[in-house]
VEXGU-456377 format. One record per residue (C-alpha): x, y, z; residue number from 1. Coordinates in nm, 3 decimals. Layout:
REM residues N
+---------+---------+---------+-----+
!       x !       y !       z ! seq !
+---------+---------+---------+-----+
!       X !       Y !       Z ! NUM !
...
+---------+---------+---------+-----+
***
This chain:
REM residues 309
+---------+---------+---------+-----+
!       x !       y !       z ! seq !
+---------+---------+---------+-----+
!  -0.418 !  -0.889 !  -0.777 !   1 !
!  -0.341 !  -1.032 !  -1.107 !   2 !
!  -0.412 !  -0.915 !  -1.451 !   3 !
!  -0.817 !  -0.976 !  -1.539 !   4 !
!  -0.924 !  -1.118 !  -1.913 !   5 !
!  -1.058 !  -0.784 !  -1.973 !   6 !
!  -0.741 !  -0.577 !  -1.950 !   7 !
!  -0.680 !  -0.271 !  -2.204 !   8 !
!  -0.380 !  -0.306 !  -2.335 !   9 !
!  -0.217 !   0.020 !  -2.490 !  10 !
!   0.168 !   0.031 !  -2.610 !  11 !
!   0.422 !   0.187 !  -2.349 !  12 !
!   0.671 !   0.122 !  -2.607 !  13 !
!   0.941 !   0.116 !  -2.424 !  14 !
!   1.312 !   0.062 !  -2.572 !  15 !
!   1.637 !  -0.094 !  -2.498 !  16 !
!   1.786 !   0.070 !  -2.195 !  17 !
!   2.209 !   0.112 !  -2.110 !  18 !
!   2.176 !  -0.096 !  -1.816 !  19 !
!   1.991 !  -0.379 !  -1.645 !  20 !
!   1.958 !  -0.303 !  -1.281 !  21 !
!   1.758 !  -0.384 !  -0.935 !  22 !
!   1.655 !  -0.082 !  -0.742 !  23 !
!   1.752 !  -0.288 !  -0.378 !  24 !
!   1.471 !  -0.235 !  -0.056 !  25 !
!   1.547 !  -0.278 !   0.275 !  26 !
!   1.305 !  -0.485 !   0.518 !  27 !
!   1.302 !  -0.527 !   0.925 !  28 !
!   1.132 !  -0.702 !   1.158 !  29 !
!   1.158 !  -0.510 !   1.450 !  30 !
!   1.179 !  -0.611 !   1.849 !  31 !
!   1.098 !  -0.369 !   2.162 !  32 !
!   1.403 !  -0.475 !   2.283 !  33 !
!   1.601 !  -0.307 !   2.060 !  34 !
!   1.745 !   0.020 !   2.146 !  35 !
!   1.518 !   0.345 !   2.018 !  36 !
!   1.716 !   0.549 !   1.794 !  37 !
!   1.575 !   0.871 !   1.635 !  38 !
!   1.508 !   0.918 !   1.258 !  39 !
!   1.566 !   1.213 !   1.058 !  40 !
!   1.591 !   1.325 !   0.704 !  41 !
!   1.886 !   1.226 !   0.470 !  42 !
!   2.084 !   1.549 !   0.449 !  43 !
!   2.092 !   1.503 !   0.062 !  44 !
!   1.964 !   1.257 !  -0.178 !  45 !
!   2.328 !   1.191 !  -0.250 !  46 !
!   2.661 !   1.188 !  -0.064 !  47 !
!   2.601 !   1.298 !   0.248 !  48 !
!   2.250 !   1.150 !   0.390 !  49 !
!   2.352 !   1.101 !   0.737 !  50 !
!   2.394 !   1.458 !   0.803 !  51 !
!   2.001 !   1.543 !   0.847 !  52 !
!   1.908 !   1.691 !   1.132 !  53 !
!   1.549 !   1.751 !   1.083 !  54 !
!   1.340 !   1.483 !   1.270 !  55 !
!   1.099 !   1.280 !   1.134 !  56 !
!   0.915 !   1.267 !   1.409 !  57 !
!   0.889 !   0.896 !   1.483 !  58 !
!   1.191 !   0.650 !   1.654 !  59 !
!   1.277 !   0.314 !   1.551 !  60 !
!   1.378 !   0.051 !   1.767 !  61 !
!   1.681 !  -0.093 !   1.591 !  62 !
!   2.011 !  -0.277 !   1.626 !  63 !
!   2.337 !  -0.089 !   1.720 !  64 !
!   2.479 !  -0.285 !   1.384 !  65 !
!   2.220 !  -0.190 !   1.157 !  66 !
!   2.413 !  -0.033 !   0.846 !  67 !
!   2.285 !   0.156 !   0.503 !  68 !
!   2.592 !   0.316 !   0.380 !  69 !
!   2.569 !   0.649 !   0.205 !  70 !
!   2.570 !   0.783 !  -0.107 !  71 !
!   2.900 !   0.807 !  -0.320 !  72 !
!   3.028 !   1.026 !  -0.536 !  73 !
!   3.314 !   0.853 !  -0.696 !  74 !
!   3.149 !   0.607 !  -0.799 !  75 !
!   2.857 !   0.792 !  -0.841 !  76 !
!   2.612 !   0.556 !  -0.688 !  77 !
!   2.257 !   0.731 !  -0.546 !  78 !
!   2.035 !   0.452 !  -0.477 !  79 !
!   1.654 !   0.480 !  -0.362 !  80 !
!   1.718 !   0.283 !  -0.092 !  81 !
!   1.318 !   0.257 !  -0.023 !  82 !
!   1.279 !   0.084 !   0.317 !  83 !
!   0.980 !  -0.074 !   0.586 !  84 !
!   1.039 !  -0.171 !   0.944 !  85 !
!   0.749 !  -0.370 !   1.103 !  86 !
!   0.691 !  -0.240 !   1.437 !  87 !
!   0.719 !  -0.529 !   1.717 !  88 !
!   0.323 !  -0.490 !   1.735 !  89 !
!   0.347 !  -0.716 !   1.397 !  90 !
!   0.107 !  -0.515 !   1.226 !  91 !
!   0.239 !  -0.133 !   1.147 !  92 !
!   0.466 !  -0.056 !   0.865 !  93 !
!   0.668 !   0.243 !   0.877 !  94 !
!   0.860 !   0.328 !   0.531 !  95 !
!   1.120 !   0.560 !   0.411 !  96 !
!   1.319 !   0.670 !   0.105 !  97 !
!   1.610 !   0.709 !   0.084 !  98 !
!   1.729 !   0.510 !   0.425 !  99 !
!   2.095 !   0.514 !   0.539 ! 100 !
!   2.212 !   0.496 !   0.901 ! 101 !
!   2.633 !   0.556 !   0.849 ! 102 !
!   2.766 !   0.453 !   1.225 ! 103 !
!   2.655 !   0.177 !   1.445 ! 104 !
!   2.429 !   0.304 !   1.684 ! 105 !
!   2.388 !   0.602 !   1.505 ! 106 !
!   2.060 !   0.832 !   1.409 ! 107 !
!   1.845 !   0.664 !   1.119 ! 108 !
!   1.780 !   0.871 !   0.784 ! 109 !
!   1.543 !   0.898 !   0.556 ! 110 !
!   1.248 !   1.039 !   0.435 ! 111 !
!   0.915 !   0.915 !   0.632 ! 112 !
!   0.616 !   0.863 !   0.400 ! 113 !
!   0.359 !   1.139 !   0.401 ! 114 !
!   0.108 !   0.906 !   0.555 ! 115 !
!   0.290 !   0.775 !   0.887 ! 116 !
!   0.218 !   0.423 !   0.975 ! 117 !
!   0.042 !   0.144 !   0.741 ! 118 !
!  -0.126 !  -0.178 !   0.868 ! 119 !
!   0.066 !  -0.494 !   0.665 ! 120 !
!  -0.297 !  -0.663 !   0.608 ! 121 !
!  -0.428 !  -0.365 !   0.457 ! 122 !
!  -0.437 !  -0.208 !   0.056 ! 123 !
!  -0.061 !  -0.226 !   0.014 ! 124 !
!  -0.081 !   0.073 !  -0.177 ! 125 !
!   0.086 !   0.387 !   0.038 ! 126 !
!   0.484 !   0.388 !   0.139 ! 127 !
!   0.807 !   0.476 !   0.074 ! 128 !
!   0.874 !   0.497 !  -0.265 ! 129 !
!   0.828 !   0.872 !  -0.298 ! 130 !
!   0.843 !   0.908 !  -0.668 ! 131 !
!   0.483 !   0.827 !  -0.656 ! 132 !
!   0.374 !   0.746 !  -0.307 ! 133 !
!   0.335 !   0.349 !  -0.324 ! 134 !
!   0.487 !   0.063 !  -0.141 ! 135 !
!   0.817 !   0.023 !  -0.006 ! 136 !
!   0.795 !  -0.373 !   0.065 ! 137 !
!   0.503 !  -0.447 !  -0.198 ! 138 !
!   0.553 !  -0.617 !  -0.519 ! 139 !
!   0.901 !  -0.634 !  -0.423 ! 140 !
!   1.069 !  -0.891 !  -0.544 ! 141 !
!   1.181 !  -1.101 !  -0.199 ! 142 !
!   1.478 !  -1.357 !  -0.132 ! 143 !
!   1.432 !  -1.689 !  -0.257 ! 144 !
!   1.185 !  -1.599 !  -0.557 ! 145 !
!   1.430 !  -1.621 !  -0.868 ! 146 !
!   1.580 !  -1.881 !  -0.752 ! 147 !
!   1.328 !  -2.109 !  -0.621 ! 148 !
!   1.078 !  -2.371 !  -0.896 ! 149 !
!   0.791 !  -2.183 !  -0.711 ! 150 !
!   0.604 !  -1.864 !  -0.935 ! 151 !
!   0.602 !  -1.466 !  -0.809 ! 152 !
!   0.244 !  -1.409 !  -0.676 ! 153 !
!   0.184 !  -1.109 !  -0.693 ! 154 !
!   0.268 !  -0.788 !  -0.879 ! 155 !
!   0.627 !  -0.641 !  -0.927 ! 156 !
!   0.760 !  -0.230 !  -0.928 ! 157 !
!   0.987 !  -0.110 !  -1.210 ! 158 !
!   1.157 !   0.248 !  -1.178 ! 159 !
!   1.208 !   0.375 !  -1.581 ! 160 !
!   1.404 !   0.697 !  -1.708 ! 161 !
!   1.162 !   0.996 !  -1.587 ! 162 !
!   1.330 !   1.205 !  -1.832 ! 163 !
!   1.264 !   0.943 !  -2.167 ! 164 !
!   0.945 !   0.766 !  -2.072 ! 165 !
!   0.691 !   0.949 !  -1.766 ! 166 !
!   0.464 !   1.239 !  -1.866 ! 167 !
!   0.411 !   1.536 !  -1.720 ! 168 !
!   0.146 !   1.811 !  -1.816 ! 169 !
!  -0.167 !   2.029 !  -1.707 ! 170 !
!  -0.384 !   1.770 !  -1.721 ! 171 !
!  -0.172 !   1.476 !  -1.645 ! 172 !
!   0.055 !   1.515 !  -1.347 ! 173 !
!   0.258 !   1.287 !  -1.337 ! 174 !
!   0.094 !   1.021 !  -1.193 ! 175 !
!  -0.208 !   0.810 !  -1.172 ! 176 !
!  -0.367 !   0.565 !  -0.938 ! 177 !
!  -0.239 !   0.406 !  -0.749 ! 178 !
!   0.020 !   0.652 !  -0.713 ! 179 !
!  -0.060 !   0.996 !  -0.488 ! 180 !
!   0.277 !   1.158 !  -0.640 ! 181 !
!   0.502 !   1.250 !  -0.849 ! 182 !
!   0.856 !   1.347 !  -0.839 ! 183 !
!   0.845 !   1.748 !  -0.681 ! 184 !
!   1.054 !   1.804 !  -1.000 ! 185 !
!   0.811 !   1.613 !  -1.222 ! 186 !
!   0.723 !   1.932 !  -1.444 ! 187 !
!   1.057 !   2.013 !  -1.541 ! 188 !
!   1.192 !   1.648 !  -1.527 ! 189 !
!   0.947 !   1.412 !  -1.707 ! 190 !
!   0.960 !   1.472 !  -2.113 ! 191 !
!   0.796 !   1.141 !  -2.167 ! 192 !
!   0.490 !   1.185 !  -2.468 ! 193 !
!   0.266 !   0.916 !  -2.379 ! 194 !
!   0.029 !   1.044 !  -2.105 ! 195 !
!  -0.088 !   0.700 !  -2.009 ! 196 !
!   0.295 !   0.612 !  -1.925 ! 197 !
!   0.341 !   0.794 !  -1.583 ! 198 !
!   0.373 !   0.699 !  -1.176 ! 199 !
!   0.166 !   0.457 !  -1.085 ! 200 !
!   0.091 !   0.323 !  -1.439 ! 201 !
!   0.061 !  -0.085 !  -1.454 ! 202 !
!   0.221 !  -0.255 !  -1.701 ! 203 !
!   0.225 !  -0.606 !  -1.834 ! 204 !
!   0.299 !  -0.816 !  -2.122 ! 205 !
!  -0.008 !  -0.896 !  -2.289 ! 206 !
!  -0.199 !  -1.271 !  -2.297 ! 207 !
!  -0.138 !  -1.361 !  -2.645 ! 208 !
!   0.254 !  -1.297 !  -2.638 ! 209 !
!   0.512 !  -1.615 !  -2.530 ! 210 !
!   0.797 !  -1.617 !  -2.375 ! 211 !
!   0.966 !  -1.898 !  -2.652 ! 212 !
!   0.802 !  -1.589 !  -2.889 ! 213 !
!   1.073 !  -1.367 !  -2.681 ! 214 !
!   1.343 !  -1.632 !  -2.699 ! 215 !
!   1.412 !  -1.581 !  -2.358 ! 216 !
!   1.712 !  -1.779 !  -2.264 ! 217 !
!   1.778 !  -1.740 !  -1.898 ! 218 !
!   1.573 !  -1.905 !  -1.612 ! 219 !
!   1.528 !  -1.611 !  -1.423 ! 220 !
!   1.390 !  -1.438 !  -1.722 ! 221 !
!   1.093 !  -1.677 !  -1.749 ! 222 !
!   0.984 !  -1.648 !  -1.406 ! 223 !
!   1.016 !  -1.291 !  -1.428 ! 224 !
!   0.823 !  -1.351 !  -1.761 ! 225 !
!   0.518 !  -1.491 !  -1.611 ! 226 !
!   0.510 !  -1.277 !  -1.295 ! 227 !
!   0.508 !  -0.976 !  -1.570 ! 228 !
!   0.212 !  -1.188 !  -1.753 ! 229 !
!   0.037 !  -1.275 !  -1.497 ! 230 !
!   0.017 !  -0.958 !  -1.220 ! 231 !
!   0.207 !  -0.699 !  -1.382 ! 232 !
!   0.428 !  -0.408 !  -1.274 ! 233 !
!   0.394 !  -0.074 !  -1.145 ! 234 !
!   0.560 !   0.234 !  -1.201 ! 235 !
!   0.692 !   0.353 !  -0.833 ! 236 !
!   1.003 !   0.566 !  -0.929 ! 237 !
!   1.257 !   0.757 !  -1.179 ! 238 !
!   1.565 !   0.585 !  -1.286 ! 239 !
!   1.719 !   0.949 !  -1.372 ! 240 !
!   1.905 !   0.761 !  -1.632 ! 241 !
!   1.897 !   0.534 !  -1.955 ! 242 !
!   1.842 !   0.219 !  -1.717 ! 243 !
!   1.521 !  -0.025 !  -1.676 ! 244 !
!   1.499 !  -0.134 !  -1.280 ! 245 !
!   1.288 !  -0.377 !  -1.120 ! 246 !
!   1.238 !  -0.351 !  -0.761 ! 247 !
!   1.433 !  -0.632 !  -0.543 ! 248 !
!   1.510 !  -0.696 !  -0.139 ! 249 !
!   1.851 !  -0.650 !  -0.017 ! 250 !
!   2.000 !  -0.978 !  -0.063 ! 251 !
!   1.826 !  -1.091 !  -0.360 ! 252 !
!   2.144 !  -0.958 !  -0.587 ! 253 !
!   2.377 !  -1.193 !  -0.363 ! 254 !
!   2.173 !  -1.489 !  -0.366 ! 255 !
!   2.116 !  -1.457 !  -0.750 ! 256 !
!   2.508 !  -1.429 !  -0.810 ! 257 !
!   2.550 !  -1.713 !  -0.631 ! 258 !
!   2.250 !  -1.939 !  -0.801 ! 259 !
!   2.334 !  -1.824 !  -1.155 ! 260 !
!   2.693 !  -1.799 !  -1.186 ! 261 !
!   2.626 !  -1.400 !  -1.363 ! 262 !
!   2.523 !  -1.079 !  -1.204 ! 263 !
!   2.150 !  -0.972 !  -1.232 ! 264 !
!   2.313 !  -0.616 !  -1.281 ! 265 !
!   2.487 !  -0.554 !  -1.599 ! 266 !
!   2.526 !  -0.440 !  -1.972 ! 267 !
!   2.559 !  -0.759 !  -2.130 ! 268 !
!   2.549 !  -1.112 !  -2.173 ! 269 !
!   2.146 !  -1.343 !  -2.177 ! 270 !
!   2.008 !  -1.214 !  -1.879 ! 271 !
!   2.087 !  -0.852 !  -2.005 ! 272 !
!   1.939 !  -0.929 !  -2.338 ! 273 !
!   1.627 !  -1.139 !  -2.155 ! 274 !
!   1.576 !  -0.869 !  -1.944 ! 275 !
!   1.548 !  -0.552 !  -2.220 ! 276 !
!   1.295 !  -0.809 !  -2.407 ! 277 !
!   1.116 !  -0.812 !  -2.117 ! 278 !
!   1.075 !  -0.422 !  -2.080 ! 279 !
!   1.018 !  -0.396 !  -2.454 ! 280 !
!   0.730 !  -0.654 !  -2.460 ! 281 !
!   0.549 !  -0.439 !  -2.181 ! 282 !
!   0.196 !  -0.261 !  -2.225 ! 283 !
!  -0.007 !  -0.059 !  -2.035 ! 284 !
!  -0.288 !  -0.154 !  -1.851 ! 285 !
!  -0.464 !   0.150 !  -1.933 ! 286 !
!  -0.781 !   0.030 !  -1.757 ! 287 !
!  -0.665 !  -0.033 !  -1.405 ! 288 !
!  -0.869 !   0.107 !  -1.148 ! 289 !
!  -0.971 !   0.087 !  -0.806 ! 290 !
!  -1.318 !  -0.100 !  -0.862 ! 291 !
!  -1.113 !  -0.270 !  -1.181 ! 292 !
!  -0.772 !  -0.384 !  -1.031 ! 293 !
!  -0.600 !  -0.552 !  -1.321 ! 294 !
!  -0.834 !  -0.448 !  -1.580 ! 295 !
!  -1.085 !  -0.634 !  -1.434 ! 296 !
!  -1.308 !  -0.956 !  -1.559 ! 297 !
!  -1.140 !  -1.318 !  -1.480 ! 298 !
!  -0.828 !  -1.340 !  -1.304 ! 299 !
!  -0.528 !  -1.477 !  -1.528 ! 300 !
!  -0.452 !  -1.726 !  -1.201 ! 301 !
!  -0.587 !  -1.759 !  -0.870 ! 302 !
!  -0.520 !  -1.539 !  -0.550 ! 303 !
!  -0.221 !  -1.614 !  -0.334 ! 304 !
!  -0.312 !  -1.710 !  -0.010 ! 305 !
!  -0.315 !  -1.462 !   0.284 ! 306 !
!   0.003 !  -1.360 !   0.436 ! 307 !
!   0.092 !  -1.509 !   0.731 ! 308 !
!   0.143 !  -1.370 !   1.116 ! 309 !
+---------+---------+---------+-----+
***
């Protein structure tokens, strides 16, 4: 749904970050033919996630080469690792955070979401991301988008520092529709003062701001620009550190490299410097709401069509 002409706009106000990064998804199409493989929970968020042993109660028919490496410790490297597999009816989504599978033919890990199974033509709402309960595989950001002359139709995910930004208190808990969560550690790990600025917040740069106002410089950034203009961006997870994310498929950081000749991941250079003048030219759509997706009113651009079978 994209932003409407009579979007609230209230400041997020949200600063330069360390590091410009993509919080990678993983997507499958998946065929009965396939061998079924169990799934169980990561034995830790970090190193160690293929050591679960508590089922999820659902298998997956997937390929014996099917890989999702683990966590490391040196380098520290803990990614979300949000995932969806479309069951070989075509229709049912099943998602899970954070996925690895460590050994071909192995058990799959990963937390299911709370909600089992989602149909692919329906809200696009609940999944995997289990900072707040939304989409694994919507307003993810898939191959062939940054690259291509064609615009992003539809909305995009960010994941921001919990601890700087996301608010936690009695009344506010952390999240807001359309999230259904917050982190289980929200009350002791968001610090964030702006109670409109939690999961599940939408955020977009207002109408009246350009991106030759931003001096944007990269052309990556200016798609990005008028995807962030245009539909917005929700907020799906922490970042547990001073780094801005936006939400990308697995493949997406390869294919960039390649296009661009510089990594979409990194501390420096344009695209760094495009990509914190995004986040800093943000707002919050503080009047996004089920009957009044967007803020409601006249669309900024016209639907995209439906997705195909």
């Amino acid at each position: 749904m994209p932003i409407g002409d009579r979007a609230v706009y209230r400041p997020a106000n949200i600063q330069q970050a360390k590091y410009a990064s993509a919080d990678e998804e993983y997507f499958y199409k998946l065929k009965t033919s396939d061998p079924q493989r169990p799934v169980y929970s990561p034995g830790n968020f970090g190193p160690g996630r293929c050591t679960g042993t508590q089922s999820m109660g659902i298998s997956l028919p997937v390929p014996d080469n099917l890989i999702v490496p683990d966590a490391t410790s040196q380098p520290y490297y803990t990614p979300n690792n949000a995932s969806a597999f479309l069951m070989p009816d075509g229709k049912t989504l099943e998602q899970f955070e954070p996925l690895a599978r460590c050994t071909a033919g192995g058990s799959v890990h990963g937390w299911r979401n709370p909600w089992g199974g989602v149909d692919i033509y329906g809200d696009g709402i609940k999944g995997g991301h289990l900072g707040s309960g939304l989409s694994s595989i919507g307003g993810s950001i898939r191959k062939g988008e940054l690259i291509k002359n064609q615009p992003i139709r539809h909305a995009l995910k960010v994941v921001i520092w919990g601890e700087k930004y996301l608010h936690y208190s009695r009344t506010v808990p952390g999240y807001r529709w359309p999230a259904y969560i917050a982190d289980s550690k929200a009350a002791n790990q968001y610090h964030g003062t702006n109670p409109k600025l939690v999961q599940g917040t939408l955020l977009a740069i207002p109408h009246n701001v350009t991106a030759a106002r931003l001096k944007l410089q990269t052309p990556a950034a200016k798609k990005l620009f008028q995807a962030l203009q245009n539909y917005g961006a929700y907020v799906v997870d922490d970042a547990g550190w001073d780094a801005h994310y936006l939400c990308l498929e697995k493949g997406v950081l390869e294919e960039f490299r390649a296009t661009y000749g510089y990594d979409f991941q990194t501390t420096n250079g344009k695209f760094y410097d495009d990509f914190m003048k995004l986040f800093k030219a943000l707002y919050i759509v503080d009047n996004n709401a089920p009957k009044n997706i967007g803020g409601g009113g006249t669309p900024r651009v016209s639907l995209a069509p439906p997705i195909g079978n």
